[in-house]
MARMAR-531527 format. One record per atom (N, C-alpha, C): x, y, z; residue number from 0. Coordinates in steps of 0.2 Angstrom, whole numbers, plus 5000, padded with zeros to 4 digits. Layout:
! MARMAR-531527
{atom {X, Y, Z}, NUM}
...
! end
This chain:
! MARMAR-531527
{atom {5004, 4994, 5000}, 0}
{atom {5000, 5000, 5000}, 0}
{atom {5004, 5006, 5000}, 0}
{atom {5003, 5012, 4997}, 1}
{atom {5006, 5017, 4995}, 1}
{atom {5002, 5024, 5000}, 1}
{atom {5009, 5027, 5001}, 2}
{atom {5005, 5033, 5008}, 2}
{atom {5001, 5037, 5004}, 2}
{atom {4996, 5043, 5005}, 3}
{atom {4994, 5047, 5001}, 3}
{atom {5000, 5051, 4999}, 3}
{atom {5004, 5054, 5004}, 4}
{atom {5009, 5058, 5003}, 4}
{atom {5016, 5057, 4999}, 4}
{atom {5015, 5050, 4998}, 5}
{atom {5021, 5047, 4995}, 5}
{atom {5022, 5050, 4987}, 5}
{atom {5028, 5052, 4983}, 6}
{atom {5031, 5056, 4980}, 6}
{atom {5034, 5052, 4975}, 6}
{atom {5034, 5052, 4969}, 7}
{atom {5039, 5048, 4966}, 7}
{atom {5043, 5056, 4959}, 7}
{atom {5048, 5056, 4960}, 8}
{atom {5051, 5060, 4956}, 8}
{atom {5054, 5057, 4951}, 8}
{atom {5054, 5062, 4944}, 9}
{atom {5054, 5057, 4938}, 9}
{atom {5059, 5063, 4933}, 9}
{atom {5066, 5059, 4933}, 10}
{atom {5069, 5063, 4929}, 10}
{atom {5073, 5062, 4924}, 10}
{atom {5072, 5066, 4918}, 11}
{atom {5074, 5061, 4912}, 11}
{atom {5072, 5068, 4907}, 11}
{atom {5078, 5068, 4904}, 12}
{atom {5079, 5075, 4898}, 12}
{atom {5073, 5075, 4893}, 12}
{atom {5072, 5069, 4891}, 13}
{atom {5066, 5067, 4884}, 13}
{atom {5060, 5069, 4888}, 13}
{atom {5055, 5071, 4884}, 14}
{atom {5048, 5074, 4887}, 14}
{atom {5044, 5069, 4887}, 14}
{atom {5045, 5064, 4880}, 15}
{atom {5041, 5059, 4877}, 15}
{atom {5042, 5055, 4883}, 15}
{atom {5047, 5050, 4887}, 16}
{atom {5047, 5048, 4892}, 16}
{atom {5047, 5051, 4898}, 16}
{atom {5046, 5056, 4901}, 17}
{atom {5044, 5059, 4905}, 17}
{atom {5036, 5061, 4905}, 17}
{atom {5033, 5060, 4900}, 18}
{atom {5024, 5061, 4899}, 18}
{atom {5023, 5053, 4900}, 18}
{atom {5027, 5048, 4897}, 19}
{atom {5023, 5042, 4896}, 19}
{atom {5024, 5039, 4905}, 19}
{atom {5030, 5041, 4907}, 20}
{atom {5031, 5039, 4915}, 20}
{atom {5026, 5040, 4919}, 20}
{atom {5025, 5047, 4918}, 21}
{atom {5022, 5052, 4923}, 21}
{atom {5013, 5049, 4922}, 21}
{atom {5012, 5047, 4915}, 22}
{atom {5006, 5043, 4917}, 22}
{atom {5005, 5038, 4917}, 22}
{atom {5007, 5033, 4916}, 23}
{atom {5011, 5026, 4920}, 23}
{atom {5010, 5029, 4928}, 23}
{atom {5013, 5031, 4932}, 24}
{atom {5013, 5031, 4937}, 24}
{atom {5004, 5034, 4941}, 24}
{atom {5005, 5042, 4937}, 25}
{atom {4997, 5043, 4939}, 25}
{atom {4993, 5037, 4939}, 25}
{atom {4994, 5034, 4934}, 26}
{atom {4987, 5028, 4933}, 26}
{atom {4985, 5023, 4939}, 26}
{atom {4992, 5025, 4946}, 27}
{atom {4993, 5018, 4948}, 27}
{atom {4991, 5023, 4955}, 27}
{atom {4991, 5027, 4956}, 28}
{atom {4987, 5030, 4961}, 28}
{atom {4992, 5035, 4964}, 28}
{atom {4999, 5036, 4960}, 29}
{atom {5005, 5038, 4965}, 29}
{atom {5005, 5048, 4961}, 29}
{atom {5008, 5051, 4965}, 30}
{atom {5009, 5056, 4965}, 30}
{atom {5016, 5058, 4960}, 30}
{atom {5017, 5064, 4956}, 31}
{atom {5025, 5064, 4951}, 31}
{atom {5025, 5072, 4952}, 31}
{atom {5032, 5072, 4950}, 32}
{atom {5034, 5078, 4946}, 32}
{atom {5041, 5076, 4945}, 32}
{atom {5040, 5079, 4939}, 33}
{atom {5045, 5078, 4935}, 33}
{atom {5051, 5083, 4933}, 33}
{atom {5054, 5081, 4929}, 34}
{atom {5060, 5087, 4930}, 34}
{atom {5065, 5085, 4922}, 34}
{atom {5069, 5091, 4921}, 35}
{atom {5071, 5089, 4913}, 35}
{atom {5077, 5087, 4914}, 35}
{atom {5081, 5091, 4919}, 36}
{atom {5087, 5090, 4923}, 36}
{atom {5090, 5088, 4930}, 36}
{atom {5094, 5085, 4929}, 37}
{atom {5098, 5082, 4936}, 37}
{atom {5097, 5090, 4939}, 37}
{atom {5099, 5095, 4936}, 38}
{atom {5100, 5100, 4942}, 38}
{atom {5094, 5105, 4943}, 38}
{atom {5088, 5104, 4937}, 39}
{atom {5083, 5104, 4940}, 39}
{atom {5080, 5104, 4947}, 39}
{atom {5082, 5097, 4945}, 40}
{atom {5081, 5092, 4953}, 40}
{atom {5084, 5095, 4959}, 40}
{atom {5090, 5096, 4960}, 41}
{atom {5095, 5099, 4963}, 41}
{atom {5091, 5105, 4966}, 41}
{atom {5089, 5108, 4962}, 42}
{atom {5084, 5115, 4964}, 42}
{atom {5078, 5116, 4968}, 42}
{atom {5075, 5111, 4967}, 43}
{atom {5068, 5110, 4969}, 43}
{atom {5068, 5109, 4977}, 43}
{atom {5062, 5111, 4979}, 44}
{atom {5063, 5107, 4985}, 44}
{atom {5059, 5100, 4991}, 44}
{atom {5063, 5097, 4992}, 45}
{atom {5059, 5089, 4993}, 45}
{atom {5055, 5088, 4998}, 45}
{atom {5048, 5088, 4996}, 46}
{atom {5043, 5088, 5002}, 46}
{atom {5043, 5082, 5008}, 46}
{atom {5041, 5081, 5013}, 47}
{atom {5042, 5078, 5020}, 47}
{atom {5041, 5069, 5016}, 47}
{atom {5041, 5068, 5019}, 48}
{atom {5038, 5061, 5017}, 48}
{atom {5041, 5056, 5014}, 48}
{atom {5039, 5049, 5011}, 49}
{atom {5040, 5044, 5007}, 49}
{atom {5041, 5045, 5000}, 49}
{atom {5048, 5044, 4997}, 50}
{atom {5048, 5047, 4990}, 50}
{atom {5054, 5040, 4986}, 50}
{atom {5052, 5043, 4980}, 51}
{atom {5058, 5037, 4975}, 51}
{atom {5061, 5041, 4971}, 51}
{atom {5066, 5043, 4967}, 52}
{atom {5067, 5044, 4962}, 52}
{atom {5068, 5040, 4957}, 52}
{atom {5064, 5041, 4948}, 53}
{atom {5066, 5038, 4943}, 53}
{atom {5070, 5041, 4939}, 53}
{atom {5077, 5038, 4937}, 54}
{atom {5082, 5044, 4934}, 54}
{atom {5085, 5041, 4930}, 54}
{atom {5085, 5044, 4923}, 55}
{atom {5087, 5043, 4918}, 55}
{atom {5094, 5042, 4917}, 55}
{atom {5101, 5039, 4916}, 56}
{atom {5107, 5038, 4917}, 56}
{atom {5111, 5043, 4911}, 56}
{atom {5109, 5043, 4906}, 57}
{atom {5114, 5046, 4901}, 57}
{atom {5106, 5054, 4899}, 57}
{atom {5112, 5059, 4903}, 58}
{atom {5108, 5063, 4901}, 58}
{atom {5112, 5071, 4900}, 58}
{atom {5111, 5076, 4897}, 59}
{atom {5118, 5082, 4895}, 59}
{atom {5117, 5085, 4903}, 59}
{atom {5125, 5089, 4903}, 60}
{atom {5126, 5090, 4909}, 60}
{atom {5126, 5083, 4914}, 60}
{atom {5125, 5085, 4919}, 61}
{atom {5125, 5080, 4926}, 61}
{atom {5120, 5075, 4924}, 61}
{atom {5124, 5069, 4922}, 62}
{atom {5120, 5063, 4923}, 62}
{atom {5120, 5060, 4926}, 62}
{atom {5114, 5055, 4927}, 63}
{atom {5111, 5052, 4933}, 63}
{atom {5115, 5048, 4938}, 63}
{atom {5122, 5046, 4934}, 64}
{atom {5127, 5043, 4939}, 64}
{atom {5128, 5049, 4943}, 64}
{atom {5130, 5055, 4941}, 65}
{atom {5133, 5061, 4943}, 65}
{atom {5128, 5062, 4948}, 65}
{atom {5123, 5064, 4949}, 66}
{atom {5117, 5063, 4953}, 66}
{atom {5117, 5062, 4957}, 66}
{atom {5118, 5054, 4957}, 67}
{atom {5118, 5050, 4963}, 67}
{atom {5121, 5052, 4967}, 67}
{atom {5129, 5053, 4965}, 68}
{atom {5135, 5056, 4969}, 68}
{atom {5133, 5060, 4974}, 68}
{atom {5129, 5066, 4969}, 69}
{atom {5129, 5072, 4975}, 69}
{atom {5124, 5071, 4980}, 69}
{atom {5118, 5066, 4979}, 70}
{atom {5113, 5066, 4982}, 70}
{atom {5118, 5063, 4988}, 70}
{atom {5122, 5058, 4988}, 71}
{atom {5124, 5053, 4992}, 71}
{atom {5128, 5060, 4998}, 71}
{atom {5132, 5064, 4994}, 72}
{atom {5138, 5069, 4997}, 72}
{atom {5134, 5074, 5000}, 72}
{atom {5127, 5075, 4999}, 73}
{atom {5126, 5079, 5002}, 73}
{atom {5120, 5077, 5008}, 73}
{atom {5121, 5071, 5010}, 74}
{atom {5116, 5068, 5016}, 74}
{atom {5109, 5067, 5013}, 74}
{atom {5107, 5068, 5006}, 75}
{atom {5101, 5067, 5005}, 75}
{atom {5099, 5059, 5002}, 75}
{atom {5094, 5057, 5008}, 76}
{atom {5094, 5049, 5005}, 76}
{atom {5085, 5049, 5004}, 76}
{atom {5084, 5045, 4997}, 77}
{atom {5079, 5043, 4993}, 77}
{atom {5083, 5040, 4987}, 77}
{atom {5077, 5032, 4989}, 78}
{atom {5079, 5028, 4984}, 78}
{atom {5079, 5028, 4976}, 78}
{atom {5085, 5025, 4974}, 79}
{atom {5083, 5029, 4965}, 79}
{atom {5084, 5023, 4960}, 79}
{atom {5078, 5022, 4957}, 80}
{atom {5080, 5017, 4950}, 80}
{atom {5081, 5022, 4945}, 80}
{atom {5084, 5017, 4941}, 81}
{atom {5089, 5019, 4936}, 81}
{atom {5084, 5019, 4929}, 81}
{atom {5084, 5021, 4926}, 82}
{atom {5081, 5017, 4918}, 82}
{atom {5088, 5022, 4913}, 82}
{atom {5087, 5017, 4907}, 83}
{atom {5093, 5017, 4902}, 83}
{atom {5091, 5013, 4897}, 83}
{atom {5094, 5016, 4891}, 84}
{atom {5092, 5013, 4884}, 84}
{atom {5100, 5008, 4883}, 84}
{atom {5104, 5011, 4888}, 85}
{atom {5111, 5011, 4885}, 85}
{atom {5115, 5008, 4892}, 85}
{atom {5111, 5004, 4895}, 86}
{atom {5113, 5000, 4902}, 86}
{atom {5121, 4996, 4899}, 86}
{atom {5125, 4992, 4903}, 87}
{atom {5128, 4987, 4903}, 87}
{atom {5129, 4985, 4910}, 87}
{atom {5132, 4979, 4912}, 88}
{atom {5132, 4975, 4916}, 88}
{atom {5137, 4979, 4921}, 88}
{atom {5144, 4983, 4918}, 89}
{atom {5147, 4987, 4927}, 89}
{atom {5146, 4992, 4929}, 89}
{atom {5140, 4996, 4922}, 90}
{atom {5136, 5002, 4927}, 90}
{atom {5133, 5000, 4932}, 90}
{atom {5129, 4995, 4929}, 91}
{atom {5121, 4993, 4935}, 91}
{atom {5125, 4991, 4941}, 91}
{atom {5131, 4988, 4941}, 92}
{atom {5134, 4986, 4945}, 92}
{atom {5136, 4991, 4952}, 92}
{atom {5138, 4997, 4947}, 93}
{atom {5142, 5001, 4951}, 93}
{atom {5135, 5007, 4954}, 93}
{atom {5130, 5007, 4948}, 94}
{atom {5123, 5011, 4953}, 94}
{atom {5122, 5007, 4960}, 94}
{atom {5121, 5000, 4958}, 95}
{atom {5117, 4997, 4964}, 95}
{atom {5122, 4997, 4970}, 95}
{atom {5129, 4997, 4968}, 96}
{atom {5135, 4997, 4973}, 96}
{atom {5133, 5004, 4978}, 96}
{atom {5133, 5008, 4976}, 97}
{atom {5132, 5014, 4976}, 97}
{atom {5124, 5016, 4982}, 97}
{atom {5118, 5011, 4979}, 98}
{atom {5115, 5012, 4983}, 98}
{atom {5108, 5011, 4979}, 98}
{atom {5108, 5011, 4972}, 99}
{atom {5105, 5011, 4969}, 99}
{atom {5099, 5005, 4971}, 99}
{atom {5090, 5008, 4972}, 100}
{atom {5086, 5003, 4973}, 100}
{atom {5085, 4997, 4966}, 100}
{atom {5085, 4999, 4960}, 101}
{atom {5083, 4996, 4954}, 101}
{atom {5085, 4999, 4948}, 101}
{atom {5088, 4994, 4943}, 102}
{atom {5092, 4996, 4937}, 102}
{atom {5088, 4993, 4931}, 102}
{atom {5086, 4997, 4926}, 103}
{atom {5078, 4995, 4924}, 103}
{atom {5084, 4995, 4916}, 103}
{atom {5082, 4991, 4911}, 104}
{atom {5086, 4994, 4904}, 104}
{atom {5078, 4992, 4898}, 104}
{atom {5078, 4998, 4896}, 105}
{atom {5073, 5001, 4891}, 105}
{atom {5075, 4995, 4886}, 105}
{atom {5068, 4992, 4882}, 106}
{atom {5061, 4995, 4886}, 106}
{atom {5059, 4992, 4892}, 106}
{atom {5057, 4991, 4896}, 107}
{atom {5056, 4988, 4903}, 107}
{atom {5046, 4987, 4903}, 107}
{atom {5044, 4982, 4905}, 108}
{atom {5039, 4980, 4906}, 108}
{atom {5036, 4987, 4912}, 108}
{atom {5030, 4989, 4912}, 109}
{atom {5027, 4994, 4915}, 109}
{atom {5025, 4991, 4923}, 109}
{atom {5025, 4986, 4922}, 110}
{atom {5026, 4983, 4930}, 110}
{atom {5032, 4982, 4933}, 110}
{atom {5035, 4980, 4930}, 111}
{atom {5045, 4978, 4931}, 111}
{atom {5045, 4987, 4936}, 111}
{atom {5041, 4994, 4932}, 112}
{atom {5044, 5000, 4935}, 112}
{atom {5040, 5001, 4941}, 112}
{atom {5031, 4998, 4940}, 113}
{atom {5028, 4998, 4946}, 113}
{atom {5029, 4996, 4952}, 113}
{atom {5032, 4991, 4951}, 114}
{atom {5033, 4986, 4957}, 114}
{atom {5039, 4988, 4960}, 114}
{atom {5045, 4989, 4955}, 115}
{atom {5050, 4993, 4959}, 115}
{atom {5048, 5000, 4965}, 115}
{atom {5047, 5004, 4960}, 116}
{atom {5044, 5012, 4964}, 116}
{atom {5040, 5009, 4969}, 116}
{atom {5035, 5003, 4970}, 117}
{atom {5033, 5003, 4974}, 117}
{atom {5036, 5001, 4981}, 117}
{atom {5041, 4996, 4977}, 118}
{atom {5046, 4994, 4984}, 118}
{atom {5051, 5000, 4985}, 118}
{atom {5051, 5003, 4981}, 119}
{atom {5056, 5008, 4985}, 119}
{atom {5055, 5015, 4989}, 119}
{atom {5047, 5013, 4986}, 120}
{atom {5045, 5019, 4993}, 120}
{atom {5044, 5016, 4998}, 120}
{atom {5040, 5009, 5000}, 121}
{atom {5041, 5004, 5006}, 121}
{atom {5047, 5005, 5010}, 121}
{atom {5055, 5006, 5005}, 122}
{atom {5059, 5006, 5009}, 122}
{atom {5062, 5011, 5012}, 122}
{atom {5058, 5018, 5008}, 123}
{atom {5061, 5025, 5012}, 123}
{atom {5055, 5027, 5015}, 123}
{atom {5050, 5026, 5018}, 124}
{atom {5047, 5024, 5022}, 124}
{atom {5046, 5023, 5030}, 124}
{atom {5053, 5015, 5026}, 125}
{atom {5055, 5012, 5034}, 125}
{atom {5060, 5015, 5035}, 125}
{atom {5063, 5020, 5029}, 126}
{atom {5070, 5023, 5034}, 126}
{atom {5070, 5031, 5036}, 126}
{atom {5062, 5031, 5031}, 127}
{atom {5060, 5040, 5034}, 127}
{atom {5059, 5038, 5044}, 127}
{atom {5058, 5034, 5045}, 128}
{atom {5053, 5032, 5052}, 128}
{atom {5057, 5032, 5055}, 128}
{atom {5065, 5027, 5053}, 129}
{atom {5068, 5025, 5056}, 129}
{atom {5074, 5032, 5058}, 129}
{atom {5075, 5037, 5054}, 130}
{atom {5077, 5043, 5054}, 130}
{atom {5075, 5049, 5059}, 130}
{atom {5068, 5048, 5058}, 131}
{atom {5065, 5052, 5062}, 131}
{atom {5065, 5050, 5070}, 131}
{atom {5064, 5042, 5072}, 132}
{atom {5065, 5040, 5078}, 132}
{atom {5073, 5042, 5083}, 132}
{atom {5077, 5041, 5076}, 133}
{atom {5085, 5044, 5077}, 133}
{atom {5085, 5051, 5079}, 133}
{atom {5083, 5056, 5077}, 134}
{atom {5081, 5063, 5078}, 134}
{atom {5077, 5063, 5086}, 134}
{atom {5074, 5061, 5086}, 135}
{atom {5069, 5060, 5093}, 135}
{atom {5073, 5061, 5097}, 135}
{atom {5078, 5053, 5096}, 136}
{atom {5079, 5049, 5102}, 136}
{atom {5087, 5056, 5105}, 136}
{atom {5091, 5059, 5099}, 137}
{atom {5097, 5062, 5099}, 137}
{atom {5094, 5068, 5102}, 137}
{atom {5088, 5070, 5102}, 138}
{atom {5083, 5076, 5105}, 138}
{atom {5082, 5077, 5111}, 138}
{atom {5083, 5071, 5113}, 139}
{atom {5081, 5068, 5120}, 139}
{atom {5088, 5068, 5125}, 139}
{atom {5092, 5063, 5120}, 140}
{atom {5099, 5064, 5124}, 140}
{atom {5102, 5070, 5126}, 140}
{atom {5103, 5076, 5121}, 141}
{atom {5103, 5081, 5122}, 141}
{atom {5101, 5087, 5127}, 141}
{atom {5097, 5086, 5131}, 142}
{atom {5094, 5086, 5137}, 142}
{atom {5097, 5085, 5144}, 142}
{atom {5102, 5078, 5141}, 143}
{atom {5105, 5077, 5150}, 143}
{atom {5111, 5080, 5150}, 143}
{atom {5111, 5082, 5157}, 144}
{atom {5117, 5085, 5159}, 144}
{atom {5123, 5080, 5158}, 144}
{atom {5130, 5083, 5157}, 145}
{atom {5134, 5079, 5156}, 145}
{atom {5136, 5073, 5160}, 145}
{atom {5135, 5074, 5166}, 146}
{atom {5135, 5069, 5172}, 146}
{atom {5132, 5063, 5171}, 146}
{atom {5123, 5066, 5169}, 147}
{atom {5117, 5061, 5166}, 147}
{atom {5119, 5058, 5161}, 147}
{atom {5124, 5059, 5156}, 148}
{atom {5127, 5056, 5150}, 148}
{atom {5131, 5050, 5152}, 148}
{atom {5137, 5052, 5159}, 149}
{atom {5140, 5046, 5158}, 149}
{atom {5137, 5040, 5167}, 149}
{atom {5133, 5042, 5168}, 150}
{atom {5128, 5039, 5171}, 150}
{atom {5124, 5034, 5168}, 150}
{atom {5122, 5037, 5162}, 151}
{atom {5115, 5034, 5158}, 151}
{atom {5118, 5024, 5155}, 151}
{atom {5124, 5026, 5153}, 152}
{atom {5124, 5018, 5151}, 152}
{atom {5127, 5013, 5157}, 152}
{atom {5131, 5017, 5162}, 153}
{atom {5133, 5012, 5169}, 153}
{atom {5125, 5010, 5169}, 153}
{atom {5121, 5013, 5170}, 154}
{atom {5115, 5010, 5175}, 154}
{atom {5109, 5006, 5168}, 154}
{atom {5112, 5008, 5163}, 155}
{atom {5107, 5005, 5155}, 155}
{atom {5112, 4997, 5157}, 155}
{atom {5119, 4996, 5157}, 156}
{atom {5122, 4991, 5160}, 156}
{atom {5119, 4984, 5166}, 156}
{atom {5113, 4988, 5170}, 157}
{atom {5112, 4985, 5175}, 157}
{atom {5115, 4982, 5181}, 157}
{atom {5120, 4988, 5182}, 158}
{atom {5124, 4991, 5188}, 158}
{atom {5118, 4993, 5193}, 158}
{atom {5121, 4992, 5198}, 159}
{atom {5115, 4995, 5204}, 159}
{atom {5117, 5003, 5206}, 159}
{atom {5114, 5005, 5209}, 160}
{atom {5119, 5011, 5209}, 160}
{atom {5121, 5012, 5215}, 160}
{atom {5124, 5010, 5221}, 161}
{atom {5129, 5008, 5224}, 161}
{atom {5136, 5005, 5221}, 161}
{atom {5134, 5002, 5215}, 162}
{atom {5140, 5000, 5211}, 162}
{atom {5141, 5006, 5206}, 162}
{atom {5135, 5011, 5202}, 163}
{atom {5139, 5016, 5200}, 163}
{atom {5142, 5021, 5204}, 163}
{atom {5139, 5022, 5211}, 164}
{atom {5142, 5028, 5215}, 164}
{atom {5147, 5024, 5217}, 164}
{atom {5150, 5020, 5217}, 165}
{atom {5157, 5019, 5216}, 165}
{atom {5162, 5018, 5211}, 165}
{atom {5158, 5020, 5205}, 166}
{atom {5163, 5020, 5198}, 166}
{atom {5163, 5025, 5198}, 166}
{atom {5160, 5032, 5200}, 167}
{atom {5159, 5038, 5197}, 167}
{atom {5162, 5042, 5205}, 167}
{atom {5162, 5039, 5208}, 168}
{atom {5166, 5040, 5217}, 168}
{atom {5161, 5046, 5219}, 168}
{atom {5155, 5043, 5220}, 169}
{atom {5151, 5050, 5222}, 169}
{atom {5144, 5045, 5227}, 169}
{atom {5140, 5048, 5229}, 170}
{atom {5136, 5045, 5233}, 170}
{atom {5129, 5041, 5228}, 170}
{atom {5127, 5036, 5234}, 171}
{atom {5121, 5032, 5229}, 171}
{atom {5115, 5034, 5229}, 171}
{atom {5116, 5040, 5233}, 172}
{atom {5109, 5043, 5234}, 172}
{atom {5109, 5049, 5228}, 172}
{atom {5114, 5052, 5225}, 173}
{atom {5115, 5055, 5220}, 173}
{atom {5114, 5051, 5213}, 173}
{atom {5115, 5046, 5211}, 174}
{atom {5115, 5042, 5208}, 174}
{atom {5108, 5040, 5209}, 174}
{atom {5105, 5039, 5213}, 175}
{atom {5097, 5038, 5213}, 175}
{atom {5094, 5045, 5210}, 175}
{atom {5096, 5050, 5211}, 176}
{atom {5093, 5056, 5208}, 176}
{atom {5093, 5055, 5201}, 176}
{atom {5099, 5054, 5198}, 177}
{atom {5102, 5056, 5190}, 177}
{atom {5098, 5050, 5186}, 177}
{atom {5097, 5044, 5190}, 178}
{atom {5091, 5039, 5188}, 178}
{atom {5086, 5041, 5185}, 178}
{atom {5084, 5046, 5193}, 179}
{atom {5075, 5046, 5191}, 179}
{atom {5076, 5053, 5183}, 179}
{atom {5081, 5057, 5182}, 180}
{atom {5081, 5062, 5181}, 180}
{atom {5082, 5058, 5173}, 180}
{atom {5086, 5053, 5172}, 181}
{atom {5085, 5051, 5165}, 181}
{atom {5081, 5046, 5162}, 181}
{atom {5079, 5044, 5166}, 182}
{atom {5073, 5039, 5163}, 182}
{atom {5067, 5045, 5163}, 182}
{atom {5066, 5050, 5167}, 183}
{atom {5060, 5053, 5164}, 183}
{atom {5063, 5059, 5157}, 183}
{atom {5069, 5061, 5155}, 184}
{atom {5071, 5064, 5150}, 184}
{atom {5069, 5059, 5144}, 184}
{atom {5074, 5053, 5144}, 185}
{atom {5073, 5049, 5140}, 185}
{atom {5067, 5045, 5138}, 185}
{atom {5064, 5046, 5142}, 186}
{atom {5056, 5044, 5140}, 186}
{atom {5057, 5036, 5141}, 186}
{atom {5061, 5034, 5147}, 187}
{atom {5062, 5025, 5145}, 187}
{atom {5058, 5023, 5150}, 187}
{atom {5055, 5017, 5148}, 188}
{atom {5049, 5013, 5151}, 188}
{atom {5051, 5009, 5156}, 188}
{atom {5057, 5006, 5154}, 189}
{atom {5062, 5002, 5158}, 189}
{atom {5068, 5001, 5159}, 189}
{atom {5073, 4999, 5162}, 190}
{atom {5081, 4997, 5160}, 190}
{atom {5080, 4995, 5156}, 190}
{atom {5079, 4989, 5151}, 191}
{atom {5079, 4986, 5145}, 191}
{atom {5079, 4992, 5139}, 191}
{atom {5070, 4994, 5141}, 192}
{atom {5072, 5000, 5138}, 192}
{atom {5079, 5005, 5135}, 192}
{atom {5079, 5009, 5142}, 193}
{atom {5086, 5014, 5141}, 193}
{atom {5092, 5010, 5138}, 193}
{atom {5092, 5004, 5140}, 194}
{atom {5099, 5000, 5135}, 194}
{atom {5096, 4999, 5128}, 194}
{atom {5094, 5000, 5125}, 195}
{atom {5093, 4998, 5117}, 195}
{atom {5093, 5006, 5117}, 195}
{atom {5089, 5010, 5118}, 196}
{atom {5094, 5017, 5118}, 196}
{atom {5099, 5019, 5117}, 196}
{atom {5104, 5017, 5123}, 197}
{atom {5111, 5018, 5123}, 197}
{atom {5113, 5014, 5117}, 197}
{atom {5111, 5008, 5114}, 198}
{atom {5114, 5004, 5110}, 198}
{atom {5112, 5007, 5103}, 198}
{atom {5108, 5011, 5102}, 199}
{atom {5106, 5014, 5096}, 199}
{atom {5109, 5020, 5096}, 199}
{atom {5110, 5022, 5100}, 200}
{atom {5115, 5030, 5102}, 200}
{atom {5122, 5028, 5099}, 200}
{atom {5124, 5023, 5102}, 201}
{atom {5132, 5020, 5101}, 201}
{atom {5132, 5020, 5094}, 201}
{atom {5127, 5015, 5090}, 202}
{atom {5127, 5015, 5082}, 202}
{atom {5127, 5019, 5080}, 202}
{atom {5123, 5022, 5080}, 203}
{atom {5122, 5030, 5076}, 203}
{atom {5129, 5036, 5075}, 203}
{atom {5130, 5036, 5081}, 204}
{atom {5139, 5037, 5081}, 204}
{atom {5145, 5037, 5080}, 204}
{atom {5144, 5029, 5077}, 205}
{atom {5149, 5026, 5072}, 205}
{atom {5147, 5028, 5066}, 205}
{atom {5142, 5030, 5064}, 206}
{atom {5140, 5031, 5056}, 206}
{atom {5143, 5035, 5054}, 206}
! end
């Protein structure tokens, strides 16, 4: 199922392909706008939501490889199938390396592009959601005093805190405080909780 808000952007120099896409997709219930240029695209601006890109590979000025790059360089992630009259085996290779959802070579079955776009907005979907909980959560953390920071995973650990107020050399009754004070910032329902927190925090920080 397809969100009402979801978006599929369709970009490709030729008008003739870009009319017959754009109604291919209307038909199917999904939202378009399309564009003649990669830097078009670049210009626009990308509404909230579930989105795909359709991007044409060989096109003047910044081609759809080139695209990819800057979308990648500049933090902005949505799924992109490819389509191409003039595909080979170590482009697709190097799109899908790169990140690419699907590599389509003209002419392509009307479904082959349906089902794709559809699975690639499923996917940025589950990473819009998953982004926005990342946001939340670093929202949240933000909030604790520094102390509360190196508190927050001795006790996500399952340390008592008799056993933190002696890692931190400070009392257990203070540590009872810093407790109540991050599980109600963090919003955690339990220690179990607060540790997949921490453990999502740690992730995110290696990226």
């Amino acid at each position: 199922m397809i969100e009402p808000d979801a978006i599929v952007f369709v970009v490709d120099d030729d008008p003739s392909v870009r009319r017959s896409t754009e109604r291919l997709l209307c038909s199917a219930g999904l939202k378009v706008q399309t564009f003649s240029s990669a830097r078009e695209f670049l210009g626009s601006h990308r509404p909230e939501g579930p989105a795909c890109l359709v991007l044409d590979v060989r096109m003047p000025g910044l081609s759809g490889m080139d695209l990819q790059r800057e979308l990648a360089q500049s933090g902005i992630h949505v799924p992109i199938i490819f389509i191409t009259a003039h595909g080979d085996i170590p482009m697709s290779v190097r799109a899908m390396k790169a990140g690419a959802a699907e590599f389509l070579t003209k002419p392509f079955r009307s479904r082959s592009l349906l089902d794709a776009v559809r699975a690639a907005i499923e996917r940025d979907r589950s990473a819009c959601k998953e982004r926005s909980e990342a946001r939340e959560l670093h929202e949240r953390y933000e909030q604790l005093t520094p102390r509360e920071r190196e508190v927050m995973p001795l006790i996500a650990s399952g340390m008592l805190n008799k056993q933190v107020a002696g890692e931190l050399a400070t009392t257990e009754r203070t540590i009872k405080f810093h407790r109540a004070h991050i599980m109600q910032k963090m919003k955690a329902g339990s220690l179990a909780d607060l540790g997949r927190m921490v453990g999502k925090l740690a992730a995110s920080s290696q990226r």
